[in-house]
N, C-alpha and C positions, 0 to 999 in steps of 0.2 A: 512088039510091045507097043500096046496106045496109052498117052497119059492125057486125062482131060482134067482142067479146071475148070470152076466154077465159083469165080469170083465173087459175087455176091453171099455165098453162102461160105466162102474159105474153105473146100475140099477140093482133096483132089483125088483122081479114082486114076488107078493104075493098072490096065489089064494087060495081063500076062498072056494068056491064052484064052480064047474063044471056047464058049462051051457052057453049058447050064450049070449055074451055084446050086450047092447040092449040102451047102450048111457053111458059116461062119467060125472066126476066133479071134475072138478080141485078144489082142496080145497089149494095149494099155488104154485109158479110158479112151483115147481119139485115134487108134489104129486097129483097123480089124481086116483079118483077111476074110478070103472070100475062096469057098473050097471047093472041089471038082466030087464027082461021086467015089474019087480016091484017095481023096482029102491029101490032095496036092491043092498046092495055092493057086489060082487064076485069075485073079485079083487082089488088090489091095486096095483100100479107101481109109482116108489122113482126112480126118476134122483139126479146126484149125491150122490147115496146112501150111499159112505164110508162119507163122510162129515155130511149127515143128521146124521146117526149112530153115529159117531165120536159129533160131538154137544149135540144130543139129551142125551145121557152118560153123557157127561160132566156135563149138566145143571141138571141134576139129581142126580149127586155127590155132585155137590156144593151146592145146594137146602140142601141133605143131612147132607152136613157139617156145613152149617150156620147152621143149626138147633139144631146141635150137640154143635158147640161151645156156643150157648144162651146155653143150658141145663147145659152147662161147667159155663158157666159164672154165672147162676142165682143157684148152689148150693152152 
């Protein structure tokens, strides 16, 4: 797996596997995969990626921590 950024622009492109794109799928406005001719994924590309990154942490902290605080509160 290679993951490149490109700072100035805020993406980042994530290849999975080597191999020519042979059609796309946007799965939300700033994530779209990238397809093989078996439309298996071989890439991924994240617009606004410091953001998605930046969110996607957070909401996984906090997940974290509510869950922490119930185990707090229920002993």
């Amino acid at each position: 797996m290679e993951i490149n950024y490109y700072k100035e622009e805020d993406i980042m492109h994530i290849v999975i596997s080597k191999g020519p794109e042979r059609g796309s799928a946007e799965i939300n406005p700033n994530i779209t995969l990238e397809l093989d001719e078996n439309r298996e994924i071989i890439g991924i590309e994240i617009l606004e990626a410091s953001k998605f990154i930046r969110d996607s942490i957070l909401e996984s902290a906090q997940a974290k921590l509510m869950n922490m605080d119930y185990k707090f509160a229920s002993s």
